[in-house]
C-alpha positions in Angstrom: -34.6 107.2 -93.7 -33.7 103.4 -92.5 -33.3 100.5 -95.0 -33.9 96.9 -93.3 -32.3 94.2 -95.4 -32.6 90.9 -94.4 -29.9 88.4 -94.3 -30.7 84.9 -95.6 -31.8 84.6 -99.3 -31.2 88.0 -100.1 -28.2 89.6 -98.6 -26.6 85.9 -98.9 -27.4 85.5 -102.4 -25.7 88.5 -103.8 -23.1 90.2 -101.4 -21.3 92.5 -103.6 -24.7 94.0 -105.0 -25.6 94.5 -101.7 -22.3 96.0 -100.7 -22.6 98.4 -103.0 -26.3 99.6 -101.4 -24.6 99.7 -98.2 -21.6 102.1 -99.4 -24.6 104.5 -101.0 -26.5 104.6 -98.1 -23.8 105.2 -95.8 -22.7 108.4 -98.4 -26.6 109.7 -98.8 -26.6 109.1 -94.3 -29.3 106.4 -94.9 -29.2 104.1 -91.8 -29.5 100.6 -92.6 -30.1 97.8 -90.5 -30.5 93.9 -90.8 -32.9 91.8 -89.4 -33.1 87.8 -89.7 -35.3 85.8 -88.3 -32.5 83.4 -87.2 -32.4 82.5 -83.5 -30.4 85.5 -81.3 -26.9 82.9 -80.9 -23.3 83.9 -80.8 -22.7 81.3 -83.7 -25.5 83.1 -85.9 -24.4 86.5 -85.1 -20.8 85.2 -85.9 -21.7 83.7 -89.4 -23.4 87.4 -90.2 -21.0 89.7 -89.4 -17.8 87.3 -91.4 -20.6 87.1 -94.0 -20.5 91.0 -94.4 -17.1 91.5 -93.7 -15.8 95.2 -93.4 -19.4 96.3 -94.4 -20.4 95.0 -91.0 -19.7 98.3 -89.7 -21.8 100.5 -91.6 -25.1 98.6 -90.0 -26.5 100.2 -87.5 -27.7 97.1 -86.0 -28.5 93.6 -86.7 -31.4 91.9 -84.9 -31.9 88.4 -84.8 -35.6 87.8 -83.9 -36.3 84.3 -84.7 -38.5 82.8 -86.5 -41.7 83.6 -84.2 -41.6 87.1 -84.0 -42.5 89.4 -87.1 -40.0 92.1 -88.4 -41.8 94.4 -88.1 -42.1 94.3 -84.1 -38.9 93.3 -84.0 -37.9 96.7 -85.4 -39.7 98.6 -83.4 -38.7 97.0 -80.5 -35.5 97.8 -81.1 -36.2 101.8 -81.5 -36.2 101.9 -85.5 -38.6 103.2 -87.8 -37.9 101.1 -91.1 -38.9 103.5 -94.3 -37.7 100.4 -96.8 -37.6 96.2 -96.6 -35.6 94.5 -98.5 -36.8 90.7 -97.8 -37.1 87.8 -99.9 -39.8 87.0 -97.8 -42.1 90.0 -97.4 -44.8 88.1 -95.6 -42.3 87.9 -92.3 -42.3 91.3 -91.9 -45.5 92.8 -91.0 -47.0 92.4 -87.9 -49.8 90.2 -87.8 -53.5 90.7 -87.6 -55.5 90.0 -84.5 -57.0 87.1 -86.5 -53.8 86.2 -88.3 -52.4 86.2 -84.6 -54.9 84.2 -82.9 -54.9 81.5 -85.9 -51.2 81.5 -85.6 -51.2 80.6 -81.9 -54.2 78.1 -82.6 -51.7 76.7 -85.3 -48.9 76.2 -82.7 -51.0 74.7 -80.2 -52.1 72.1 -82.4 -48.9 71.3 -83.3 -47.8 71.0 -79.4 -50.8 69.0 -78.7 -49.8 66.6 -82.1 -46.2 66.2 -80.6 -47.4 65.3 -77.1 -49.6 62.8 -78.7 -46.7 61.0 -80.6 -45.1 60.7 -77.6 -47.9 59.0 -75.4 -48.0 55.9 -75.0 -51.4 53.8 -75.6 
């Protein structure tokens, strides 16, 4: 079984609850992992691991996909099968539809074509 728990809002806000999950999983052999949809930097991965401390060690990997890529695929990129989220923010995890996927990219093209507007000149 593998536990995701993700890191901002809901590991963050409670540490010592979380702690505790980490010390039953690792006694029941329940891999956990954490995934955040920060952006894969040194600082980031820094401020994570102080932020867990000792219990850093009993993660069997932390992935830091940013904030374009679901969870989900993100996982499974990384070679794990996740049984259980733990996520304030469930929406971030699945992968998306084809239509939720094609609206998405239509969604940041706009956006690309409204910042290259701003910055043309008339």
């Amino acid at each position: 079984m593998t536990i995701c728990i993700d890191f901002d809002q809901t590991y963050s806000r409670n540490p010592a609850m979380w702690d505790a999950l980490l010390h039953a999983a690792e006694i029941a052999q329940v891999e956990v992992i954490c995934i955040s949809r920060r952006e894969d930097t040194t600082d980031n991965r820094q401020t994570i691991r102080a932020a867990f401390g000792d219990e850093f060690q009993i993660l069997s990997a932390l992935i830091l996909c940013g904030p374009n890529t679901a969870k989900a695929d993100a996982a499974k990129a990384a070679g794990f099968a996740v049984d259980i989220w733990i996520d304030d923010s469930p929406e971030v995890i699945p992968s998306p539809s084809p239509t939720r996927a094609a609206l998405l990219k239509a969604e940041q093209a706009a956006a690309r074509m409204d910042q290259a507007l701003k910055g043309a000149t008339p």
